[in-house]
N, C-alpha and C positions, 0 to 999 in steps of 0.2 A: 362603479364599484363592483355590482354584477359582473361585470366582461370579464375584470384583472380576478377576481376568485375565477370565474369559469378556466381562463385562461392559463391563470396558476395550474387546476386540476388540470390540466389538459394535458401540459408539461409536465409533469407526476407521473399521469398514468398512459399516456399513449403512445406508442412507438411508434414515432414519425419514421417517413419515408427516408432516405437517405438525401433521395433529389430538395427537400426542402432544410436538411443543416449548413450549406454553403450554397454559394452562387456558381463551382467548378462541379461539375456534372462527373459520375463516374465514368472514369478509363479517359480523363481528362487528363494532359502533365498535372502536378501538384507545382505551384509557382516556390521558385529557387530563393533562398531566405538568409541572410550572412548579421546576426545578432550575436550580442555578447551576454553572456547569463548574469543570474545574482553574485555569482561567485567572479567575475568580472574575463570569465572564458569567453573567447569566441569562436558561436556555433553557426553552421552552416548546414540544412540541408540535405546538397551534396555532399557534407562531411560523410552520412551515412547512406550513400550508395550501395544499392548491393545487400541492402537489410529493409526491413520493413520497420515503418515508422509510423507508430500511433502518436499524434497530437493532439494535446489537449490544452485549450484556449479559456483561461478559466480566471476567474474573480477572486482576488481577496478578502474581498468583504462577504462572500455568498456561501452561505453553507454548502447547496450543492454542488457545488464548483468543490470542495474541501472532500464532499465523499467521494467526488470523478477523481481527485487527483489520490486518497487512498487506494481506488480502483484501479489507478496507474501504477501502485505500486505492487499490487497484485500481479498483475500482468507484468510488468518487468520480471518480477522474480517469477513466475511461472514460465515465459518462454522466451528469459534472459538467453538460453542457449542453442536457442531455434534462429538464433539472427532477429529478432525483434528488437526495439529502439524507441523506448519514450519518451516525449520531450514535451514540457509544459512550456506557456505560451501566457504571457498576461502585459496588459498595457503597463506604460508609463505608470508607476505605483505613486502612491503619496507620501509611503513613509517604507522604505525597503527592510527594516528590521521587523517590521511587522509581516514582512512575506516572509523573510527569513525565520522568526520564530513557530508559522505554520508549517514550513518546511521542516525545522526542526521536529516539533512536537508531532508529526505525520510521520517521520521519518522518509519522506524524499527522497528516494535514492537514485533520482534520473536530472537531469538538466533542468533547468528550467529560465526560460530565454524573456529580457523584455522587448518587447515591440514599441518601442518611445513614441515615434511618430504615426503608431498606428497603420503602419503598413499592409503590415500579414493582414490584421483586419480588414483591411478594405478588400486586397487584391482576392482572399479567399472569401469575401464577403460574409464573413459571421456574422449571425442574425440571433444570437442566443447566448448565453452564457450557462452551462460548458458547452463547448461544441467541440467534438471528439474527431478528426480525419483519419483515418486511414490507409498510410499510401504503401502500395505493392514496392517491390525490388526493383522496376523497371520505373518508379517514381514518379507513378501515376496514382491517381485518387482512385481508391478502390471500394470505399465505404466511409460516410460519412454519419454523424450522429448529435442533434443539438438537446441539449438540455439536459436531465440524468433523471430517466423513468426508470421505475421499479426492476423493467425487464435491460437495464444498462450494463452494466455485466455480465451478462450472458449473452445479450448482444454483441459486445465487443470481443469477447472468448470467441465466439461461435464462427467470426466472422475470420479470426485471425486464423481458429482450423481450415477456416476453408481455403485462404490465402497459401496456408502450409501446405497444401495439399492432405492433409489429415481428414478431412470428411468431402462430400463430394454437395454437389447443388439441392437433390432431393434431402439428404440429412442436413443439412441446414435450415431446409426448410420446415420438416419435422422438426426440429430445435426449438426454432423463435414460432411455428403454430402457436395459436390461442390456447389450442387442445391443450397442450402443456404446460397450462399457469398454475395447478394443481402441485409443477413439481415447484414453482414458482414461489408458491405459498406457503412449502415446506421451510425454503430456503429464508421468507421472511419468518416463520415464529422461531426456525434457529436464530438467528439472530437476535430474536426479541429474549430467547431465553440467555443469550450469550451475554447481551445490555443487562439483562435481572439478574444476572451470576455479578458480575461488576459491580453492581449495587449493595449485593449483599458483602460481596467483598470488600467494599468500602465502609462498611460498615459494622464490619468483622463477624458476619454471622457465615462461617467459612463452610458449616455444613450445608449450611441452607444453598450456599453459592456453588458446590459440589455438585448439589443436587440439580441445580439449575444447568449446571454445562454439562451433566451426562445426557439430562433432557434435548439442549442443543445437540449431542452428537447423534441422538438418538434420530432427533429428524433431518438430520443434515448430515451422517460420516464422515465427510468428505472435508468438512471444515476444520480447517487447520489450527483456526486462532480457538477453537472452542478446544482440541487437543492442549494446546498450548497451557488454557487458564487452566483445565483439571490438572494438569501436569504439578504448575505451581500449587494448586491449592492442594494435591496430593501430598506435594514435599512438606507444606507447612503442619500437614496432619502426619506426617513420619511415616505416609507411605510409598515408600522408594521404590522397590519395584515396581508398582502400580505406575509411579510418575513416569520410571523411567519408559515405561512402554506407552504411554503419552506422548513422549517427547518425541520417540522415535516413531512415531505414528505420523505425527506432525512433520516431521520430516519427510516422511515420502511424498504428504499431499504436499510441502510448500518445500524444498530441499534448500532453496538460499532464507529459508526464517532465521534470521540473528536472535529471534526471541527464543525459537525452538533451541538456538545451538546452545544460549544462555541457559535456559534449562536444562537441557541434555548437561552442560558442563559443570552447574552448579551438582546434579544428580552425582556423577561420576567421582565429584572430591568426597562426596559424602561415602560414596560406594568404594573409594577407598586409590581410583583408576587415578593419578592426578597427571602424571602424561597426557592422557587420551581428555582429558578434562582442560592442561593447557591448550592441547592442539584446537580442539573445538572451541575453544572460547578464545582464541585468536582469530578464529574466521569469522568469529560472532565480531568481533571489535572490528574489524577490517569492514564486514556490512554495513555496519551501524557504530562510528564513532562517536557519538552521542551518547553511548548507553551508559548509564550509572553500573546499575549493577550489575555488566559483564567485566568493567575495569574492575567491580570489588570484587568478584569471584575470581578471577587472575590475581590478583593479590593476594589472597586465602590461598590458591594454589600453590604459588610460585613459593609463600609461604611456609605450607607443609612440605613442599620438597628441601627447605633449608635455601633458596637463595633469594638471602634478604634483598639485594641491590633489584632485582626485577622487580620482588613482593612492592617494596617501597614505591616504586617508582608507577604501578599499577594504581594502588592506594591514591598516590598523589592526582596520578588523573581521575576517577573518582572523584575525590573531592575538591579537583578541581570543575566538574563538572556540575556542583551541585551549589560553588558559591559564584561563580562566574555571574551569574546574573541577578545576587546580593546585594543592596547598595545599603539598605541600614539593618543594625543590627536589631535582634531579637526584640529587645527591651519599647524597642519603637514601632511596635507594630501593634497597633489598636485589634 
């Protein structure tokens, strides 16, 4: 019982080498892979030659596996237009609705492939759940990463500048030094205030949850989704310009946020803009077709501008979103 705690903490906190998350050594080929995803696509690989491909081999039942593949989404949408390419990777499932509704509620918005037979597993020999590869343009393994330590995101960031040519060997090494856990720790109590903004928001104490995400921006600027919450909890206290410059804050750090554009578009009908409020809250729906309330603020939209047949028809996705996975009604629910 000692070893598996030890070994738990181990995986938490240390940043293993890269030579120990596979059995394929860096500047090794990455072995060529022809899977069909949850959506019943089929991926290849070499489909994305020519791009850089972060993989991540990850567990449905595993919490950390569910913050790697949030962290996937990060990174797609940060350096969707750098030629980067995420693709998740998970065995033979037991029950595919069940990966399918973490996809959902994560909002996934990259591939995600099964290995039935266990293949990729072996031939790249995963030893961990998540293990993270990273392969260059010329579709070789250029950095590898098992498990998801504290320092896992900014690992994976750090490594993908360097691949871009965006920083050079010695700033990377600067980057991920020990020296720097300091900026490390900043980046955890953001976070911990952004989870206690949530909380209080949940439970409607809105200033309190105000107060908690400016605290997050405070030690973190840079954080997008803390932008994000003050933006909404702005608008719900009726301060619109305040939000609006929220939203568009968030945008610069994250520019494909569906959640920012949903704000942003929600802001603009109120501020009166409803063009600029369709345009953006179409690109928010095109990211994320999942989202409830970007199809109802398109329908409020299209709404105020007088055409019913869009309005309507927004509405209906909406609330077709919200009973889809209804089976009994209100009355029978203990």
């Amino acid at each position: 019982m000692i070893l598996i705690i030890l070994f738990s903490f181990l995986l938490l906190f240390t940043p293993f080498s890269s030579s120990y998350a596979i059995n394929i050594q860096a500047g090794e080929n990455a072995p060529d892979f022809f899977l069909s995803s949850i959506n019943g696509d089929s991926i290849s690989l070499s489909d994305y030659n020519g791009k850089i491909v972060v993989l991540i081999y990850w567990r449905p039942d595993q919490k950390r596996s569910h913050t790697a593949m949030k962290d996937g989404n990060y990174f797609s949408h940060t350096f969707k237009d750098k030629g980067v390419q995420l693709v998740g990777l998970i065995a033979k499932p037991d029950n595919i609705d069940t990966v399918q509704k973490i996809i959902n509620d994560y909002k996934i918005d990259f591939p995600v492939l099964i290995d039935s037979e266990r293949d990729i597993y072996s031939e790249y020999g995963i030893r961990v759940y998540p293990s993270t590869i990273i392969v260059n343009r010329d579709g070789k393994v250029a950095f590898s990463i098992p498990g998801h330590a504290l320092n896992y995101k900014i690992t994976v960031e750090t490594h993908l500048k360097k691949i871009l040519g965006e920083i050079d060997d010695e700033k990377l090494k600067d980057i991920l030094s020990p020296r720097r856990n300091k900026i490390d720790k900043s980046h955890l109590r953001s976070d911990r205030m952004y989870n206690l903004a949530l909380k209080f928001t949940d439970s409607n104490l809105i200033d309190q949850a105000a107060d908690a995400a400016r605290q997050s921006i405070e030690m973190q600027p840079d954080n997008a989704k803390s932008h994000i919450l003050l933006g909404f909890l702005l608008l719900s206290q009726k301060e619109i310009d305040d939000a609006l410059e929220q939203f568009n804050k968030a945008l610069e750090l994250a520019p494909e946020s569906h959640d920012a554009k949903t704000g942003l578009g929600k802001t603009l009908i109120i501020k009166g803009d409803i063009d600029g409020a369709i345009e953006v809250l179409t690109e928010a729906a095109v990211a994320n077709p999942y989202s409830v309330i970007t199809y109802f603020e398109l329908g409020k939209a299209y709404e105020l501008k007088g055409e019913k047949d869009s309005s309507i028809e927004m509405y209906k996705k909406a609330l077709n979103k919200i009973t889809r996975n209804i089976i009994l009604p209100s009355s029978m629910h203990k």
